[in-house]
C-alpha positions in Angstrom: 0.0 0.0 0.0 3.1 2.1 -0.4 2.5 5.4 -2.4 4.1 5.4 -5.6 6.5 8.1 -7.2 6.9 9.9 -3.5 10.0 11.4 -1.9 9.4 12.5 1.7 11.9 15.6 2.6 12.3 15.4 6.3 11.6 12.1 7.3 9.1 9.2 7.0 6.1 9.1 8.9 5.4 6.9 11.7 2.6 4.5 12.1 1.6 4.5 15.9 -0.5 1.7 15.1 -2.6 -0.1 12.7 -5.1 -2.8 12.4 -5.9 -5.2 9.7 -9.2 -6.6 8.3 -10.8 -8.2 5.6 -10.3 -5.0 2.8 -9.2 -2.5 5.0 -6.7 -0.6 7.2 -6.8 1.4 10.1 -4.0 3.7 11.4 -3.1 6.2 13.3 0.1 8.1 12.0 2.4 10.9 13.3 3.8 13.4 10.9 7.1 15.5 11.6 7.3 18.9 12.0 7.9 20.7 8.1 7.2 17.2 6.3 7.1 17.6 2.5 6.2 15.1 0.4 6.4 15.5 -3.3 3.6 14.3 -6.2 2.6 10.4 -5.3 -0.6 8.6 -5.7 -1.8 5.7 -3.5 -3.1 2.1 -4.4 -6.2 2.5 -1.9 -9.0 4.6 -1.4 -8.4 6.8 1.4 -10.4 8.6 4.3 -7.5 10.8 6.8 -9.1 12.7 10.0 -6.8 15.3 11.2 -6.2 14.8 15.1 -3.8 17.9 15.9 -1.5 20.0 13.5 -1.8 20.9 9.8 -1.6 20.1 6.5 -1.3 21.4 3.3 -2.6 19.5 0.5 -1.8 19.8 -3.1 -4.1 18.4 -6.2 -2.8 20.6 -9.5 -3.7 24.0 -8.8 -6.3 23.0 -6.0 -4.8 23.8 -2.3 -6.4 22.7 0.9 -5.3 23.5 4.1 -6.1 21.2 7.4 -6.1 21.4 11.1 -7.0 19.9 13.5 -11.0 18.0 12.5 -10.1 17.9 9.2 -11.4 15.1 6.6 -9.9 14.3 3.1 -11.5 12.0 1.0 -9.1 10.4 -1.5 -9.6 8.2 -4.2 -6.5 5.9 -5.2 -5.1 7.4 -8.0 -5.5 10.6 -7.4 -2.1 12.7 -7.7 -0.9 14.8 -4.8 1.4 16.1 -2.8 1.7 16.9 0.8 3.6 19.7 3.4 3.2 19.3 7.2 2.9 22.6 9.1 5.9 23.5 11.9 4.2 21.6 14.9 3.7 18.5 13.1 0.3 16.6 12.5 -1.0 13.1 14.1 -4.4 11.7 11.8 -6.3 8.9 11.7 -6.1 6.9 8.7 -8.7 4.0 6.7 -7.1 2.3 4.0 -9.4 0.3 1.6 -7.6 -1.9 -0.8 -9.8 -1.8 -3.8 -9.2 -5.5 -4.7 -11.2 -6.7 -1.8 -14.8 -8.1 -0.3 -14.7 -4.9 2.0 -15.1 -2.7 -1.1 -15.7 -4.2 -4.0 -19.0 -3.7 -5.4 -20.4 -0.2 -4.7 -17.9 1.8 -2.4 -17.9 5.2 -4.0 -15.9 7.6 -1.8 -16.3 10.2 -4.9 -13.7 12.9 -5.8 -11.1 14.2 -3.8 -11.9 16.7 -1.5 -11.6 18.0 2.2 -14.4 18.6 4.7 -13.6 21.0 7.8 -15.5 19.6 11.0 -18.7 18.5 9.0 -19.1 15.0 7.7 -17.8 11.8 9.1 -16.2 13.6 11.6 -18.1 12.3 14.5 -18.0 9.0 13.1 -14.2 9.0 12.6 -13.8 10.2 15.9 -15.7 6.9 17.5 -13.4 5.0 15.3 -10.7 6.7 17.2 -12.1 6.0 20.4 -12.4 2.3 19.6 -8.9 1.7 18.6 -7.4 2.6 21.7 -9.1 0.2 23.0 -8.8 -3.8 22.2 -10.2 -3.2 18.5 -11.5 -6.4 16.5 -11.6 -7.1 13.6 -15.4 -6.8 12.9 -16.0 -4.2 15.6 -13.6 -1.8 13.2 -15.7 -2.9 10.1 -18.7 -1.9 11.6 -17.7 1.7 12.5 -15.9 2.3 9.1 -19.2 1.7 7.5 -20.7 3.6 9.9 -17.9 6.4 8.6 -18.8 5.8 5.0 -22.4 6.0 5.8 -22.0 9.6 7.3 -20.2 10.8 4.4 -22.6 9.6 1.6 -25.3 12.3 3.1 -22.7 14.6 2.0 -23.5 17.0 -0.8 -20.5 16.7 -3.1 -19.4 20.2 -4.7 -19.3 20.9 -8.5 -16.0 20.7 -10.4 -16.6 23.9 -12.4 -14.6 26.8 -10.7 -16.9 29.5 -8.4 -17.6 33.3 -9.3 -15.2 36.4 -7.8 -18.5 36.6 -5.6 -19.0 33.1 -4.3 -15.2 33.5 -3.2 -15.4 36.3 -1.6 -18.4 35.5 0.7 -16.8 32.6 1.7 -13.3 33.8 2.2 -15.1 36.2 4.5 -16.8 33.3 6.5 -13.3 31.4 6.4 -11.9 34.0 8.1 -14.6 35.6 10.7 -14.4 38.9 9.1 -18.1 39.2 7.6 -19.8 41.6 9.5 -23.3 40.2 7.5 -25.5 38.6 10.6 -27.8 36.8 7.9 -27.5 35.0 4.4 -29.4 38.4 2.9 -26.6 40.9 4.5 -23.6 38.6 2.9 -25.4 38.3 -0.5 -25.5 42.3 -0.3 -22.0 42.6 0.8 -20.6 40.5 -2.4 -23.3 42.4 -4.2 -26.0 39.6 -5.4 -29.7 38.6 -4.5 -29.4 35.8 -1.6 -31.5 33.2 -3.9 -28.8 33.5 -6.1 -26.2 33.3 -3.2 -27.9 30.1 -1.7 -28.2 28.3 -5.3 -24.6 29.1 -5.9 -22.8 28.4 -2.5 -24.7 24.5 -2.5 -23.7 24.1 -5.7 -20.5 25.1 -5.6 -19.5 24.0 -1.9 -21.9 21.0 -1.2 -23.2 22.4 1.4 -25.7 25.4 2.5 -24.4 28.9 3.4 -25.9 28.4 7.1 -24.6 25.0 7.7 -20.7 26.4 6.5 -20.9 29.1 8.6 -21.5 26.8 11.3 -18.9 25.0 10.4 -16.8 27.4 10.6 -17.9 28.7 13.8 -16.7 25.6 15.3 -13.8 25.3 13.5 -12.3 28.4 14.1 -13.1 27.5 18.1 -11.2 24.4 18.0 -8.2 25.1 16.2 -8.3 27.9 19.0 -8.7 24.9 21.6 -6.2 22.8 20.2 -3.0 25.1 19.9 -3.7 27.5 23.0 -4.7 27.5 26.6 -6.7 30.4 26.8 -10.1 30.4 28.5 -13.1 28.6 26.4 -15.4 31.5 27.3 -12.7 34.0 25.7 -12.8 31.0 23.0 -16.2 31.2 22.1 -16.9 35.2 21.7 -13.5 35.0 20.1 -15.0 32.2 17.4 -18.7 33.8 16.9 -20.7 31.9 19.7 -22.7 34.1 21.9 -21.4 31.9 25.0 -19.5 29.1 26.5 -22.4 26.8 26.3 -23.3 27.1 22.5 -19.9 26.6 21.8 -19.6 23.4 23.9 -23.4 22.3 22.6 -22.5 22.7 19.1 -18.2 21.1 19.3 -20.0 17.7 21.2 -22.8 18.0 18.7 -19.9 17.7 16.0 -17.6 15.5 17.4 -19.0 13.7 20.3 -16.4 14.8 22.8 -16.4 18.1 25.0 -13.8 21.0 24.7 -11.4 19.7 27.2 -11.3 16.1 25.9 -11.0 17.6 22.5 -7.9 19.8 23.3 -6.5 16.7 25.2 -7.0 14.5 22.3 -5.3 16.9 19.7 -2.1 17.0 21.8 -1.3 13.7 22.4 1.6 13.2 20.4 
């Protein structure tokens, strides 16, 4: 399952640990500090979840940057190439080997493409949970197709490239900076009507204007978690919440775990 055509600058990564079943693999796998790794593909369909650190992802002239609750879906094949950010990164990793009973027959992961803190990432997360412990064999199948389950309710985005506008309103929800309280005051700030706005941003992203900004909400709040200590009530205002409590009702909605086991979690290595 080696990647083929790939030089790593700055050392291999390490596999923590891995389990084997019928079709499939699952890892966990610690990433050093500035890691680059040049154009490879893989053998397998891929799902990686982000634990703590970042990433950033190359697919010809598509970038993605991960942190920490992070998903890529990667089909084998699929060219790319890879550089870790300056604390490192630790993921979680399902390998699916293509020529097996696990997968064969109607496993469509779809293209590639990253999802920050939305799908699967709850389900991923359990998968976690369960392979610190004494994982078997079935017990792991069972929660990857939960995994795979999650992610098929995901909208996938259109290939064609988005309008100036639809970039720009969601740079400014990347970022925190949109002063608009409502989909109608961002579709006047990038100057359109918000029907057009909300046919555009699902058919572009995958996924509707309200749901990304939440998204982002909680993103923002636990890469904020993960690579501080300040206080989660400064957190939350910080990230868009109106208090501690929404934030904390909306992380465990996405994840499953609380703020403090979060920020534990992403630290461990």
């Amino acid at each position: 399952m080696a990647g083929a055509n790939e030089t790593s600058i700055g050392g291999a990564p390490v596999v923590l640990r891995e389990v084997a079943g019928e079709g499939f693999y699952v890892r966990e796998v610690a990433y050093g500090p500035d890691l680059r790794q040049t154009d490879h593909a893989h053998e397998y369909d891929g799902i990686t979840l982000v634990l703590g650190g970042g990433i950033r992802e190359t697919v010809g002239r598509q970038e993605e940057v991960a942190t920490c609750l992070s998903v890529v879906v990667k089909p084998a094949g699929v060219v790319h190439a890879d550089r870790v950010g300056p604390r490192g990164a630790w993921a979680l990793q399902i390998l699916l080997d293509l020529d097996r009973p696990f997968t064969r027959g109607g496993c469509d992961l779809g293209p590639w493409r990253w999802i920050h803190a939305g799908a699967g990432t709850r389900a991923l997360l359990a998968l976690h949970r369960y392979l610190g412990g004494a994982p078997r064999a079935s017990g792991l199948e069972d929660r990857i197709l939960e995994v795979l389950g999650e992610m098929a309710g995901e909208d996938r985005p259109a290939c064609s490239d988005p309008p100036a506008w639809l970039r720009q309103a969601r740079d400014s929800l990347d970022d925190g900076s949109s002063e608009a309280r409502s989909v109608r005051d961002l579709a006047a700030q990038v100057g359109v009507h918000p029907v057009s706005l909300t046919r555009a941003f699902r058919r572009h992203y995958g996924i509707p204007v309200t749901a990304y900004r939440r998204r982002e909400r909680v993103r923002r709040a636990v890469r904020a978690i993960e690579r501080t200590d300040r206080d989660l009530t400064r957190i939350a205002h910080a990230s868009g919440f109106s208090d501690h409590p929404h934030m904390c009702r909306e992380i465990r909605e996405t994840t499953g775990l609380t703020p403090g086991e979060l920020r534990r979690l992403a630290r461990r290595p």
